[in-house]
C-alpha positions as CSV (number, residue, x, y, z in Angstrom):
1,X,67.0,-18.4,-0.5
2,X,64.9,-20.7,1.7
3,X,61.7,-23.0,1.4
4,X,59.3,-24.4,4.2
5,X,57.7,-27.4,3.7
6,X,55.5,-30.0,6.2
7,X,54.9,-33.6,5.8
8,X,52.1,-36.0,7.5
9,X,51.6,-39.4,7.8
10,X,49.7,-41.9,9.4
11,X,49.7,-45.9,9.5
12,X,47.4,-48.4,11.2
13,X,49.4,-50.5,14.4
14,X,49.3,-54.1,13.5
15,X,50.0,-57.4,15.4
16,X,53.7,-58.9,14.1
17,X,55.2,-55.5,12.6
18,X,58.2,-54.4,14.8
19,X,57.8,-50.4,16.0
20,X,60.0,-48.2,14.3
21,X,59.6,-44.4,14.8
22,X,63.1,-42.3,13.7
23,X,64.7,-45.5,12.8
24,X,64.9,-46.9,16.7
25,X,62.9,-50.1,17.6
26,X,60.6,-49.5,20.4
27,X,59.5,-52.4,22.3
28,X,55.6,-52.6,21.7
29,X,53.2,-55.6,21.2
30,X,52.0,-53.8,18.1
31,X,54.4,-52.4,15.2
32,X,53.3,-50.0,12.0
33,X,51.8,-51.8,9.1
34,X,53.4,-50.9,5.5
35,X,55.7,-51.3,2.7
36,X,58.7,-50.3,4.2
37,X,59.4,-50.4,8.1
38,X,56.5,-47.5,7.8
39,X,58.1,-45.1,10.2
40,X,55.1,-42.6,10.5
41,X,58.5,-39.9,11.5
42,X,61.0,-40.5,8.9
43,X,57.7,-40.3,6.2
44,X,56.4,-37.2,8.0
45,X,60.4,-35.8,7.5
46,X,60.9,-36.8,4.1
47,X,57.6,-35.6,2.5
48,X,58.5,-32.6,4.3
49,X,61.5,-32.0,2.4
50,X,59.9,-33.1,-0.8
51,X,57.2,-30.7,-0.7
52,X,59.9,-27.8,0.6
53,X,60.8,-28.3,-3.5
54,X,57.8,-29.3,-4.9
55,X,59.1,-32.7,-5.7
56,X,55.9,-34.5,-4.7
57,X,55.8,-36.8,-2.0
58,X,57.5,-39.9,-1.2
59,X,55.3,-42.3,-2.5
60,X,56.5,-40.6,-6.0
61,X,59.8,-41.4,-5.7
62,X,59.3,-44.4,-3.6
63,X,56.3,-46.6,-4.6
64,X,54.7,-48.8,-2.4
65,X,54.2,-51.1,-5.5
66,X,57.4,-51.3,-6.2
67,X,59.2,-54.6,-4.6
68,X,62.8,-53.1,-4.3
69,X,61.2,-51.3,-1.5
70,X,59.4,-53.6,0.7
71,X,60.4,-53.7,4.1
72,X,63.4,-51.1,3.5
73,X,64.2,-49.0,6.8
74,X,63.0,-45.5,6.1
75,X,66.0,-43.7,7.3
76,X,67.2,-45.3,3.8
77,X,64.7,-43.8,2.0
78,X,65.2,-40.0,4.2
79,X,69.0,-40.1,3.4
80,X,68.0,-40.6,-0.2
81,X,65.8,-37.9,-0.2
82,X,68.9,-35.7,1.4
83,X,70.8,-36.6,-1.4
84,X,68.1,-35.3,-3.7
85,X,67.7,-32.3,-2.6
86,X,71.7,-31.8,-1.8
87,X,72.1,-32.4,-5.8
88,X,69.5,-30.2,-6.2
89,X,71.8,-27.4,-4.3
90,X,69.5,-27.3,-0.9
91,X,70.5,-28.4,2.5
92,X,68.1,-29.1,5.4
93,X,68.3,-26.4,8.0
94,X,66.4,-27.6,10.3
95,X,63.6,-30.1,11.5
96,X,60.5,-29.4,13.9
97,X,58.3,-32.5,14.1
98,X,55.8,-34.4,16.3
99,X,55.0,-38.0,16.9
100,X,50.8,-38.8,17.7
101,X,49.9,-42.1,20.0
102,X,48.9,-43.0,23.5
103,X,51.3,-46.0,23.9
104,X,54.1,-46.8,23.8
105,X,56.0,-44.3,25.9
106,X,58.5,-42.6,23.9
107,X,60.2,-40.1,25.8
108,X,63.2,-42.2,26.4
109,X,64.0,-42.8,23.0
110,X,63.5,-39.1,21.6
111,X,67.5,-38.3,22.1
112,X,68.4,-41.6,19.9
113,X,65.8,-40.6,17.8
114,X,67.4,-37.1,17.1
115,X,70.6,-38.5,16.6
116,X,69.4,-41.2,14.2
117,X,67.7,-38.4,11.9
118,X,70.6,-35.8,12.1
119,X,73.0,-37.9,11.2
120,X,70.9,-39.4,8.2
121,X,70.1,-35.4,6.8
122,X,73.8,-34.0,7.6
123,X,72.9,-31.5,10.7
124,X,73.4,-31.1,14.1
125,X,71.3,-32.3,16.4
126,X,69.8,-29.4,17.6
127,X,68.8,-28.9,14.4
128,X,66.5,-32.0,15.0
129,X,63.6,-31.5,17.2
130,X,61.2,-34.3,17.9
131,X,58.2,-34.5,20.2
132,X,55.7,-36.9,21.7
133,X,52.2,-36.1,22.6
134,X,48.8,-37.9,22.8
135,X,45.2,-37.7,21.4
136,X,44.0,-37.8,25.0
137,X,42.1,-40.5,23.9
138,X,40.6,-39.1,20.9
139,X,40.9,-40.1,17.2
140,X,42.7,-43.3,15.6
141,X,45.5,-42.3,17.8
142,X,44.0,-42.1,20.8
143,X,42.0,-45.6,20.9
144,X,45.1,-47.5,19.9
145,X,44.4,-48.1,16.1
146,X,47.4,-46.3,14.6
147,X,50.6,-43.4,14.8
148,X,50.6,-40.0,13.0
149,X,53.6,-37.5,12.6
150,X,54.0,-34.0,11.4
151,X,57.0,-32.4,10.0
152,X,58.0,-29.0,9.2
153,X,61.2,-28.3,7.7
154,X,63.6,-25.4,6.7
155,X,65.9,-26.0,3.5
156,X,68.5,-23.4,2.1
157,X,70.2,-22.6,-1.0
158,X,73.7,-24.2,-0.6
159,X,76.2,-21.0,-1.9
160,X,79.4,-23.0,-1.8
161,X,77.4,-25.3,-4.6
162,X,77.5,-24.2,-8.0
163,X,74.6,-25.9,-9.7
């Protein structure tokens, strides 16, 4: 058996926050304002797997209220969504996500990025795909104000578990 799901998010670039996006600092003037290290990718990735199993979204599991979680690196909170789903009986199959914002430049850090992320959810890395595009100037996006990603992912039954 399989289940789709997609994730989104979005947060504001702030002055002082370092810029995380799939658990790599990228050199930027700006950073992503949060709770956590507010990688808008790991979110987009995690939610997707929570919705995949209706398990709500990672602000349920994960409140931004709650201090434990302030400032944690998000590819901490996507390994701990793995491991719900994975004693759930589900494995991630694949990722397919994008990353929105005019700057920084990102290309060069997509491979690391991958890596990070398969490693973190158990699968190869072309099992990962991440992409970069712009706004073209357009939106929140595109006038500097913040980063969005978008996730879709594919989870399967995992027969060699029992539960």
């Amino acid at each position: 058996m399989y289940r789709i799901g997609n994730g989104k998010d979005v947060h504001r670039l702030v002055n002082g926050r370092a810029m995380i996006l799939g658990g790599i600092e990228i050199p930027f003037e700006k950073g992503l304002d949060g709770h956590s290290d507010a990688d808008v990718l790991t979110h987009a990735i995690a939610d997707a797997i929570l919705g995949a199993l209706s398990l709500g979204d990672l602000g349920r599991h994960f409140p931004d209220n709650d201090v434990q979680y302030k400032g944690i690196a998000s590819l901490e909170l996507l390994r701990r969504v793995n491991n719900i789903i994975n004693d759930k009986g589900w494995l991630v199959v694949n990722v397919d996500s994008v990353i929105v914002l005019e700057k920084p430049k990102i290309a060069g850090y997509i491979e690391e990025m991958c890596q990070k992320v398969s490693g973190v959810l158990e699968v190869d890395i072309d099992a990962v795909s991440i992409k970069a595009t712009t706004s073209e100037g357009l939106g929140f996006e595109g006038i500097g104000d913040g980063v969005s990603a978008e996730a879709v992912v594919l989870l399967k039954r995992n027969t060699r578990d029992c539960s």
